[in-house]
N, C-alpha and C positions, 0 to 999 in steps of 0.2 A: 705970833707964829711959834713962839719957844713952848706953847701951852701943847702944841701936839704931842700927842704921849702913846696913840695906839691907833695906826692905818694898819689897813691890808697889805701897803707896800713895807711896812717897818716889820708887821708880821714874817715876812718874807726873806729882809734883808739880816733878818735877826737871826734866820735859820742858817743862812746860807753864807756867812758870814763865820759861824762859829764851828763850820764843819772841819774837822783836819781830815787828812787824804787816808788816816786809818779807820775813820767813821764813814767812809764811803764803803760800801759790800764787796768783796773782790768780783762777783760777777756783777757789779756794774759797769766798776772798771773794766773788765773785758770786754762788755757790752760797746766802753768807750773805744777800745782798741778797732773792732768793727766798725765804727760809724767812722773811724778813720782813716783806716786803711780801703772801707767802698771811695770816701769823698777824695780819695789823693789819685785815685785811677781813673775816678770820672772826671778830676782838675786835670790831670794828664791828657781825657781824649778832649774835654775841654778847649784845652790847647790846641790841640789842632782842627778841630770843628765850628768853632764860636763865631761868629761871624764879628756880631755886637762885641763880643770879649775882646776881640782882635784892637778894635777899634778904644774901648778901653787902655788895653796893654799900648798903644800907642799911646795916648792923651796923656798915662800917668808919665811914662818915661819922659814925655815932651816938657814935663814940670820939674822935673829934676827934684835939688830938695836931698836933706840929711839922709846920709846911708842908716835905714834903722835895722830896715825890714827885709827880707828873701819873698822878692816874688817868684815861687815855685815854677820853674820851668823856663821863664826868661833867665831865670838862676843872676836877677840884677837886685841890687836894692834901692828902697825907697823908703821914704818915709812910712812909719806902720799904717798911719793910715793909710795911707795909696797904696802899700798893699795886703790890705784889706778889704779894697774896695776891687782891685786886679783878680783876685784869688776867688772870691766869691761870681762873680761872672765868669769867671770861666766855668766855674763846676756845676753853674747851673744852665750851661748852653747846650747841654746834648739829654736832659732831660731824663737823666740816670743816676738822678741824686736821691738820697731819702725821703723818705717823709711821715707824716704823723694823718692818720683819716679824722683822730676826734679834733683836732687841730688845724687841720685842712692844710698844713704848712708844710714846707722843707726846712730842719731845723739844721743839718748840715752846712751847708750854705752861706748861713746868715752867722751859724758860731763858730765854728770851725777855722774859718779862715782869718778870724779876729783872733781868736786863740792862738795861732801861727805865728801872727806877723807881733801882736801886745807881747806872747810870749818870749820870742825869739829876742825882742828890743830889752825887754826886762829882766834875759837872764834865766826865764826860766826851768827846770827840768823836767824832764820829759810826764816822769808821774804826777807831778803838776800841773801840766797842761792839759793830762785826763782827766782829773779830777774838773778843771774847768771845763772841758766840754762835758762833763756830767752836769754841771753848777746851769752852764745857757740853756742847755735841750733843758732842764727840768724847769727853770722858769720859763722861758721860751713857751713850753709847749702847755703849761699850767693854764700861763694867760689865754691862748691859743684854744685850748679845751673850753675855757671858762665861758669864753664869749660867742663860739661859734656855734651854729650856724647864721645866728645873727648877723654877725661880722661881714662874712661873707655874700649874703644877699641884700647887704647894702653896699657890695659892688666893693669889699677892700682884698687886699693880697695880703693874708696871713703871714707870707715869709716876708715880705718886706714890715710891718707894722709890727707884729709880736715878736721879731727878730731882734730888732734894733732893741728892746729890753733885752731879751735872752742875751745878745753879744757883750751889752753892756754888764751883766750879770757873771759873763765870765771872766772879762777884765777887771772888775773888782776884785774877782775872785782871786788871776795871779797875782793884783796888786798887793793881797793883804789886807784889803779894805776894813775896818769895823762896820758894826750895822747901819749906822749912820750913814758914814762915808758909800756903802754898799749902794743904802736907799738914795742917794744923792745920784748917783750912776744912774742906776736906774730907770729915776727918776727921770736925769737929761736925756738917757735913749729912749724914753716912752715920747717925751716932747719931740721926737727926732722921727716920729712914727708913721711911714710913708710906705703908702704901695696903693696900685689901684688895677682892678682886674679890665678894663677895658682892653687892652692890650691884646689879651686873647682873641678880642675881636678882629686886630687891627694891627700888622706888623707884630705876633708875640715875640718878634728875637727879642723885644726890649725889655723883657722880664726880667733878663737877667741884670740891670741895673738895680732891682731892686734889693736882692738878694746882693749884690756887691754894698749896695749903701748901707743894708744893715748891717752888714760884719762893720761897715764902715762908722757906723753913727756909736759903736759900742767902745772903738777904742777911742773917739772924740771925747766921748761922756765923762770916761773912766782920768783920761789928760786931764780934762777939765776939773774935776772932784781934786784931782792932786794938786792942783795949784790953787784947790783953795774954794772951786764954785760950788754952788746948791742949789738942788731942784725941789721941787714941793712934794712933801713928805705925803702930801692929799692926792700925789699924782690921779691914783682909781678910783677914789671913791668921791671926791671933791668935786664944789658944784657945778665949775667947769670942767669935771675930768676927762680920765681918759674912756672912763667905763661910759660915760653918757654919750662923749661921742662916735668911740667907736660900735655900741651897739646899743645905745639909747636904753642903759639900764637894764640890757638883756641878760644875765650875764648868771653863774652858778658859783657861790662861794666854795663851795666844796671844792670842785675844781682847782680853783683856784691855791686855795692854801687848806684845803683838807688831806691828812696821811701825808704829811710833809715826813720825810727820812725811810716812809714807808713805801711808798706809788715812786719810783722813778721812772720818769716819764722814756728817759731814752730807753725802755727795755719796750715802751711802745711803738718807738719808730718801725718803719716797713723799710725794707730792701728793694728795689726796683730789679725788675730783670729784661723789662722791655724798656728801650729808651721813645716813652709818649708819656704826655698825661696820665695820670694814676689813673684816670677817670676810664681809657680803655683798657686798662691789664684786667679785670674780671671777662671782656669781654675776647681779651686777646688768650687769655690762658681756654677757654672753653672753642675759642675758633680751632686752636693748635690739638683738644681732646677732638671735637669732630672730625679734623680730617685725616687723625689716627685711625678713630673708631671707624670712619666708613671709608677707607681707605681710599680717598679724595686724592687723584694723581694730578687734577686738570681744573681750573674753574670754570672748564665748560660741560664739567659734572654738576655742578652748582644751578638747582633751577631758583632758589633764592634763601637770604637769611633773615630771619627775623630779631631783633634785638631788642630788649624790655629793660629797661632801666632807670633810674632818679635821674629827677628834673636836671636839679642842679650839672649831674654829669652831661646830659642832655646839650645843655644851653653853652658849657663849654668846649666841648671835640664833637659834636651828632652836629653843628651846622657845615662844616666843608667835608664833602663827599671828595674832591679835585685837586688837592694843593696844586700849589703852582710850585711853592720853593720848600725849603727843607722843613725851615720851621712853621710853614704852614703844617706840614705833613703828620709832625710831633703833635699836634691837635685834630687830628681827625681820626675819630673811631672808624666809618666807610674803612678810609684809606688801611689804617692798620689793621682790622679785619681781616679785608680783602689778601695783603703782604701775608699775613699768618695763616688763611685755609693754603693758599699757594705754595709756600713755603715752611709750615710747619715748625714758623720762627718769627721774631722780629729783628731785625738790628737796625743800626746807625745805616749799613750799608744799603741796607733795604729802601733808603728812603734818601737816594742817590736821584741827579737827575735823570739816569734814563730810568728807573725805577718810575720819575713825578710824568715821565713821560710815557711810558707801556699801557696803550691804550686797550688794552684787556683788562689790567687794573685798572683805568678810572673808567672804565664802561660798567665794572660790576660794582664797585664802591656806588655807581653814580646810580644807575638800576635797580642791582640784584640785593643791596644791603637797607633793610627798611629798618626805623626804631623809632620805639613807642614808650612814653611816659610812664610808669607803672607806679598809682598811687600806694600800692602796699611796701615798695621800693623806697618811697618819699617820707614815708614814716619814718620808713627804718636808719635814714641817714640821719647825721656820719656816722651813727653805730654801725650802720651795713653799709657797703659798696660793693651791691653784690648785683649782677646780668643773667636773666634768662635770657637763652638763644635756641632758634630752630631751624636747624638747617635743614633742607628738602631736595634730595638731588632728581637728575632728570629720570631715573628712571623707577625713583621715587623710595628709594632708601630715606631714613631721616634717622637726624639726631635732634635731640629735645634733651633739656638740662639748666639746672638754676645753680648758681653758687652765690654766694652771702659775702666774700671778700676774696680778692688775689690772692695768691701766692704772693710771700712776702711780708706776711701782715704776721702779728706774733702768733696770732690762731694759726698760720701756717707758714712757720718761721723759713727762713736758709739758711741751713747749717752751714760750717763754713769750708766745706769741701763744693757744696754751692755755690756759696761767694767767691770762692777762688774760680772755680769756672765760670762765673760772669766776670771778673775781671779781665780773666784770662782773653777771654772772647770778644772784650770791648776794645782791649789792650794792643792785642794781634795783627793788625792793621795798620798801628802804626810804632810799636816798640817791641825788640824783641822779647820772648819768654822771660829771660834772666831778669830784666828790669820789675818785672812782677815778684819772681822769686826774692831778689834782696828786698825789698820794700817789705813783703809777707816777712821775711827772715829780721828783720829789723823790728818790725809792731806786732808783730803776732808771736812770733815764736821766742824773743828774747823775753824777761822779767821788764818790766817799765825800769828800773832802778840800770838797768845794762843800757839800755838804749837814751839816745836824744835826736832833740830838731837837729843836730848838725849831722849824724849818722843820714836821717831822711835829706837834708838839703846836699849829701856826697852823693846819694843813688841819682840826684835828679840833675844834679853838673854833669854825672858821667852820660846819662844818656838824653838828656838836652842840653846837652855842650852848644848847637848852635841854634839856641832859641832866642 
């Protein structure tokens, strides 16, 4: 065993190990500041939407267990893992978290909240802890790149299985790991590697279990490395690895650990700005231009829409035209569609029960909205996630139009007077204004070196005092 001298994963941990926080790019670190100030406001409506999160946040509390950790918004502590496994469900229960298209993943989720809770236990400061959420998203999304679409149409969930590395990746990182000790991390949250897409089919609230386990399975790894354990240095490339099984050898070295210091992966994350599946926002941004363009006051202008798009998106939100409950609704293209020619918008609120209930929406979702597989679409994924749509109204106006990716994506970034108006609009509902303002004023507008987790954990006591 000691004769191992050169993996993919030693390549890796070799890098990412020897980084200091002034060899990171300062607009990376910025980069970091955004992906965490979206993930703290979607953990906030999180909180109060989650159904499955709900159910979490009880089961950890019911264990009790060493004060380490701040679970954001119950503002209680627990041990870091649990809460890391609390924090990550909630931010991925309203479907308004980030994510990566070449990756197919939500890298937020699965690092972020591991960075929180390892951080917090260990002391760390704040510029520290962006630097590790640069360290997870950029392996997170490496491996993530490397193997998919492979990955994925053998039925796995990206954030839950390429998470649990990336989380693991950034706990080594506040730990101070060597590359060794890095690779041993690693290594245990690759072993740790769980998620499976059926869910979509079938009850999806339960998703967000996965995305809790990986933040969770990153601060286990990282425990475990320090008292001493080791995982196999072959994790990816070995002949039971991880690369044969989760994509049977499929896989792109480059990817992987090619432009390391160079490609940082979190300048690839997307920003959501409709809370569904990534898989509709191409389709929901071109619904929201059509009934601009043709000045659509009524869906009973609408004589019908056409929608053209990759399989994959297809197979996951184009089969419920109907939800019945909320998180049905978060996966159905019909459904949000229909909410955006109507409304000229999507939100959380939109997909309320009398919303699942307005039988004018589920008669045109169920009718009026047809979509079609488009093989020149299926090439292009996941470099593209992009919908032709054609709308045709009754008296025979039309709109016709292709886009290649969402709003959102770095080809079509949100600057961050954007972002602060998605916050704002997500937020509104259930916190006032000010709670958004000091949070922004705390990660955004201080130097990382002013600010810490304990300034962010004072804004979230003052206004979840009775969480």
């Amino acid at each position: 065993m000691e004769s191992v001298k050169d993996t993919l994963l030693l390549r890796l941990s070799g890098f990412y190990s020897s980084l200091d926080l002034d060899s990171i790019p300062q607009e990376v670190i910025e980069r970091a500041k955004e992906r965490l100030i979206d993930f703290l406001g979607v953990l906030a409506v999180g909180f109060k939407r989650g159904e499955v999160a709900s159910y979490v946040n009880k089961y950890v509390l019911s264990l009790g267990g060493k004060e380490e950790s701040t679970i954001l918004c119950l503002n209680r502590k627990v041990p870091a893992i649990h809460a890391a496994l609390a924090m990550g469900a909630m931010a991925h229960s309203v479907e308004l978290d980030d994510g990566h298209r070449w990756g197919t993943s939500h890298p937020g989720v699965a690092i972020i909240p591991s960075v929180l809770a390892f951080g917090e236990r260990e002391g760390s400061d704040f510029k520290r802890m962006l630097g590790a959420i640069v360290v997870g998203y950029d392996l997170m999304l490496r491996v993530a790149r490397a193997i998919n679409p492979s990955h994925l149409r053998r039925g796995f969930h990206s954030t839950g299985t390429c998470g649990a590395l990336g989380s693991a990746a950034a706990c080594a990182f506040l730990k101070g790991f060597d590359a060794l000790r890095t690779a041993y991390s690693v290594s245990i949250g690759g072993l740790q590697s769980a998620g499976i897409q059926e869910m979509l089919h079938d009850n999806p609230s339960i998703k967000v279990l996965q995305a809790g386990h990986a933040a969770m399975a990153g601060v286990l790894a990282a425990d475990l490395v320090a008292l001493g354990a080791r995982g196999p240095r072959t994790l990816f490339e070995g002949k039971h690895g991880w690369l044969k099984a989760m994509c049977n050898g499929e896989y792109d070295e480059r990817a992987l650990i090619g432009d390391l210091g160079k490609r940082w992966e979190i300048n690839f994350a997307y920003t959501k700005l409709y809370p569904t599946c990534r898989h509709c926002h191409a389709s929901i941004d071109l619904a929201i231009e059509a009934k601009d363009t043709l000045g659509i006051q009524s869906l009973k202008e609408v004589k019908e829409v056409l929608i053209r798009t990759y399989s994959v998106g297809i197979a996951e939100v184009g089969n419920i035209a109907c939800p019945s409950s909320f998180e049905e609704a978060l996966f159905s293209l019909p459904f949000s569609v229909s909410v955006a020619l109507m409304k000229g918008n999507v939100t959380l609120e939109d997909y309320s029960e009398e919303s699942l209930r307005d039988e004018e929406l589920k008669v045109f979702a169920r009718d009026r909205v047809k979509i079609e597989s488009d093989p020149d679409m299926d090439k292009l994924y996941p470099e593209e996630r992009g919908a032709y749509m054609r709308v045709l109204t009754s008296d025979g106006r039309v709109f016709e139009r292709k886009v290649s990716i969402p709003l959102g994506e770095p080809e079509r970034p949100v600057d961050r007077d954007r972002l602060y108006k998605k916050l704002s609009s997500i937020l509104e509902p259930y916190y006032p204004e000010s709670f958004l303002k000091e949070l922004w004023r705390v990660i955004m507008e201080r130097r990382p070196e002013e600010s810490s987790f304990e300034d962010i954990k004072e804004v979230y006591r003052r206004y979840c005092e009775n969480g």
